[in-house]
C-alpha positions, 0 to 999 in steps of 0.5 A, spaced: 049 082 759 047 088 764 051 095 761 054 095 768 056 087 768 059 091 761 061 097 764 065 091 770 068 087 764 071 093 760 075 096 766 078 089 767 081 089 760 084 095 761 087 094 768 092 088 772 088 084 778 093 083 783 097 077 785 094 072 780 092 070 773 088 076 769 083 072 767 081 071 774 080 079 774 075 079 768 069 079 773 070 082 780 065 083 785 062 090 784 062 093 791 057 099 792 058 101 799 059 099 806 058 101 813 060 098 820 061 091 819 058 089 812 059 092 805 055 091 800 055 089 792 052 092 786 045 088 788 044 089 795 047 084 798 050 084 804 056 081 806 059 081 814 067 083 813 070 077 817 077 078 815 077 087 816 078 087 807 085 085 808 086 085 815 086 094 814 079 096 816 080 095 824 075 101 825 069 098 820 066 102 815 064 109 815 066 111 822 064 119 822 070 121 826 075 119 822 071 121 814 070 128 818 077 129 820 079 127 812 074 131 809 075 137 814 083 137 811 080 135 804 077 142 804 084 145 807 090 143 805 091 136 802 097 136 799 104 140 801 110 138 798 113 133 804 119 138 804 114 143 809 110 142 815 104 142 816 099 143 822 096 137 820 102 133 820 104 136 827 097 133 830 100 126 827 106 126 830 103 127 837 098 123 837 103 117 834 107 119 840 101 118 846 101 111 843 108 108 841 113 105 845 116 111 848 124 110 846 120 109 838 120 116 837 122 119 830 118 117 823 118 117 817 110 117 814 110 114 807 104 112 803 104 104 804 107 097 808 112 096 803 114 103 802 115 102 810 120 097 809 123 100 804 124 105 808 127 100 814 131 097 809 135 104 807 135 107 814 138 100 817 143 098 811 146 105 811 145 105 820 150 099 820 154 098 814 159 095 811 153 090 814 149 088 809 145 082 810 138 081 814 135 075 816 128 074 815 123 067 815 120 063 810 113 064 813 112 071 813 109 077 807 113 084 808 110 088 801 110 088 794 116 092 792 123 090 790 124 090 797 120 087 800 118 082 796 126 080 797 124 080 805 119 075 804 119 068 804 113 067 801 111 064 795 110 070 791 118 071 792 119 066 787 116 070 782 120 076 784 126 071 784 125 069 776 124 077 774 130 078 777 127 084 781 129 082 789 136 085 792 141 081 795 142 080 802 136 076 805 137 070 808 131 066 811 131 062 818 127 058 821 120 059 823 116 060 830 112 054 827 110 050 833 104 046 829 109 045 824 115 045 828 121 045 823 126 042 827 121 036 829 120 037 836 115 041 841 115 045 846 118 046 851 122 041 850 124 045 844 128 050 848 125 055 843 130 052 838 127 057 832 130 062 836 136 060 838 139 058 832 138 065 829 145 066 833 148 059 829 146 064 823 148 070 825 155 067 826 156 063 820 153 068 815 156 074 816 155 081 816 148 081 818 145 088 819 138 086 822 133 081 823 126 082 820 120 079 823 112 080 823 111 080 831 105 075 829 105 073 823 101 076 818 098 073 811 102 066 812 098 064 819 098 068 825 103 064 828 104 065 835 110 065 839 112 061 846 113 067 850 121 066 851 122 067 843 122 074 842 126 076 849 131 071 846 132 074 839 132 082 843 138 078 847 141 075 840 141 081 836 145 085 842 151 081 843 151 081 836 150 088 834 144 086 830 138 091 829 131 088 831 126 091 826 118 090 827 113 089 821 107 091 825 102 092 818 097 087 819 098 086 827 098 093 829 094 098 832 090 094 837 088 088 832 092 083 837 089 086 844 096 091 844 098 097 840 104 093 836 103 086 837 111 086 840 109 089 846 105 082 849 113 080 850 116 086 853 121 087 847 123 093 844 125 093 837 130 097 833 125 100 827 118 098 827 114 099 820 106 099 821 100 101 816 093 099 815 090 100 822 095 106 822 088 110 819 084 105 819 085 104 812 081 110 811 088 113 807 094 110 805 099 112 810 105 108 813 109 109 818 117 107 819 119 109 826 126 108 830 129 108 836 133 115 837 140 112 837 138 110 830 136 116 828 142 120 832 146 117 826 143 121 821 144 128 824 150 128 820 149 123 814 145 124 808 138 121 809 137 120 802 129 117 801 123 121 800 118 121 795 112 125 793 106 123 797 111 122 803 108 126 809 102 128 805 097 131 808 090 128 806 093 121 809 096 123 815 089 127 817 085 120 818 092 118 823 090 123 830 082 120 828 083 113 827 088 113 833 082 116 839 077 112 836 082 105 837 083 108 844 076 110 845 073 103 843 078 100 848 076 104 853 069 101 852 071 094 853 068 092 847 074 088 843 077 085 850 070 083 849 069 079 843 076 077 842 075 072 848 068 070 844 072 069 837 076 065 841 071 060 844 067 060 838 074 058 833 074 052 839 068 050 838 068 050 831 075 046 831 071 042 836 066 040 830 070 040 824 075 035 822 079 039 816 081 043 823 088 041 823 090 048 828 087 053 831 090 059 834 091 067 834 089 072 840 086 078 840 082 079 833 088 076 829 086 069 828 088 063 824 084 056 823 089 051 819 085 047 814 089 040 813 086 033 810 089 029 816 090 031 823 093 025 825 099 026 820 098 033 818 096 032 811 095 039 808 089 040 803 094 045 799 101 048 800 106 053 798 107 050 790 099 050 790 097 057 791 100 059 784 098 053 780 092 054 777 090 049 782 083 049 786 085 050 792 081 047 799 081 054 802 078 058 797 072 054 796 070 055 803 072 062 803 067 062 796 061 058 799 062 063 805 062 069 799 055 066 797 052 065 803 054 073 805 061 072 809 068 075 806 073 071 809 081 072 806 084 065 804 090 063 804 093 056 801 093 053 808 089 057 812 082 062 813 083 069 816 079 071 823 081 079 823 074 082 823 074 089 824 075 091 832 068 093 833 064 087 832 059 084 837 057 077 839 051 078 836 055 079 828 059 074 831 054 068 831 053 070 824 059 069 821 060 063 825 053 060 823 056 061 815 062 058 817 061 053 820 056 050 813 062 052 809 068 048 812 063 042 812 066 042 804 072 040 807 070 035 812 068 031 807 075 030 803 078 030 810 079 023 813 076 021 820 081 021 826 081 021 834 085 027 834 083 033 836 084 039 833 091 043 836 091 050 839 098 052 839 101 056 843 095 061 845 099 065 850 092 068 851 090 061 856 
């Protein structure tokens, strides 16, 4: 045994691995570097990030403006007390402003997504109290904290619930599923039912204060939406006086072919959380912004939220920088570019490979949901799989790819495209060929039908 490999088993004994048993976390990857598109392990080996780290990394590694930036703040003030102001601070606020939805326009800067929902959670229950309650969906992951583990509808919940660590007040609606439509029918047949009934729940409930959604869905399958559905929720939250809050964490910051995801449907929300491209993972810092009729309310109530790493100078630094390069990369065309040829390739692989149940996304912000039947939607995994111990079909796709030199996230149901936005055809192809190898591990416990894969619901068409 090398000393590193003793040096790796050492730090894991003394530190928790995240979401999972801790004798998975006994031997991780040693990751030595990265640079554009590739990072590297310990032996040189090189790896294509097809998946942005976790969907954070849109800028791809070392870019030089922002690292300048972060070391030029470094050298000069990296930490204030958030009670000060800062210049660079004043710097982010500008260039937060020359991109978000005008009417968006107080923030508050924390240091993650959850603390952004955090955040929302407070600003909106004490916004509209005596009402309390938030509607969110089951599909959908809003952060690690007690509250936005409660806002989330995925697995990890119930592990949140039996700690005894989730809030109250969080109701969970149907969601925009059109591959797995929960009401069973299709659109737009559908009348976009999955939003409709969002009324329905408001009334019954009661003292409903917000609906939380991630514009596309994030971790749990990049769901597209019809185009009525989020102009019908925006209709639906103002007859009843409901917020709208937006977690744009994985979907913001160009990674959908906008700024904020929301925009493809002219939608405005109330409140809107953001992170991870917000420096392009180069710092930790998120973003909680609101309308100016919410933030009028708290001219004159107690704001009572902060931390000691809120507005903190060091983080904020990489916000201006990672800003004019998003712009400036799009100015190139370069995403617009490789978003259509990530779609073209995504089709032609469902085309090949019978364990594609579903293919769908926009932008650089892609789902292939891998099923073992197509004609019955049989899945391969579910929802009580993922935390069983049980070796799931996705991850050993995502492992054999990991061998052959492509990282790509799983999840129990799907693979996750989000390569950082700077990629080109030519790594495209080469993180395609890997694939392509890989999913053939799934083919062969999948069964042979005469039905293509689906595309639902690419409003990109």
């Amino acid at each position: 045994m090398s000393d590193m490999t003793e040096r790796i088993k050492e730090m894991t004994a003394h530190t928790y691995g995240t979401w999972g048993r801790q004798n998975a976390w006994s031997t991780p990857l040693l990751i030595t570097d990265a640079e554009g598109v590739y990072f590297y392990d310990n032996t040189g080996k090189r790896y294509l990030d097809f998946s942005s780290q976790l969907m954070c990394s849109n800028l791809g590694h070392k870019n030089k403006v922002v690292i300048e930036a972060i070391v030029k703040q470094a050298e000069k003030l990296p930490y204030a007390a958030p009670g000060f102001a800062t210049e660079i601070l004043i710097e982010a606020v500008e260039a937060l402003r020359s991109v978000f939805p005008e009417k968006l326009s107080k923030f508050f800067f924390s240091t993650s997504g959850t603390a952004a929902n955090e955040a929302a959670m407070k600003m909106l229950r004490q916004y509209k109290f005596p009402a309390y309650k938030v509607i969110s969906r089951y599909h959908s992951y809003h952060g690690a904290t007690a509250v936005g583990q409660s806002f989330t509808g995925d697995p990890r919940r119930w592990y949140a619930e039996l700690a005894r660590t989730v809030v109250d007040g969080v109701v969970f609606a149907p969601d925009n599923y059109c591959y797995r439509c929960p009401f069973g029918i299709t659109y737009p047949e559908c009348n976009v039912q999955c939003a409709r009934y969002l009324d329905y729940m408001i009334k019954e409930e009661g003292n409903v204060a917000a609906i939380i959604v991630e514009p596309i869905v994030g971790t749990n399958g990049r769901q597209i939406p019809p185009p009525e559905y989020y102009p019908i929720i925006r209709r639906i939250c103002d007859e009843h006086g409901v917020l709208l809050v937006c977690d744009e964490v994985m979907s913001g910051w160009f990674r959908t072919g906008k700024t904020f995801a929301i925009e493809h449907w002219d939608v405005l929300p109330d409140i809107l959380t953001t992170a991870k491209g917000a420096s392009a993972a180069y710092t930790p810092v998120a973003i909680t912004a609101s309308t100016q009729e919410v933030a009028d309310f708290f001219d004159e109530e107690v704001f009572c939220h902060g931390h000691t790493f809120a507005y903190h100078a060091l983080a904020a630094s990489a916000i201006p920088a990672a800003i004019s390069e998003h712009v400036r990369l799009f100015d190139s065309g370069l995403p617009q570019k490789a978003s259509q040829y990530i779609k073209q390739k995504l089709y032609e692989l469902a085309d090949k490979h019978i364990c594609i149940g579903d293919v769908r996304g926009v932008g650089h912000f892609w789902a292939l949901e891998i099923v073992k039947n197509r004609k019955t939607k049989e899945p391969f995994d579910t929802k009580k799989d993922k935390f069983s111990g049980k070796a799931l079909t996705t991850g050993k796709i995502a492992g054999d790819a990991m061998q052959n030199g492509l990282y790509i996230s799983a999840w129990y149901d799907t693979l996750v495209i989000t390569p950082p936005l700077i990629i080109n055809e030519q790594e495209i192809d080469e993180a395609i060929h890997i694939l392509d190898k890989s999913l053939e591990i799934a083919d062969k416990e999948a069964v042979e039908t005469d039905v293509a894969a689906s595309r639902s619901c690419d409003y990109s068409s």
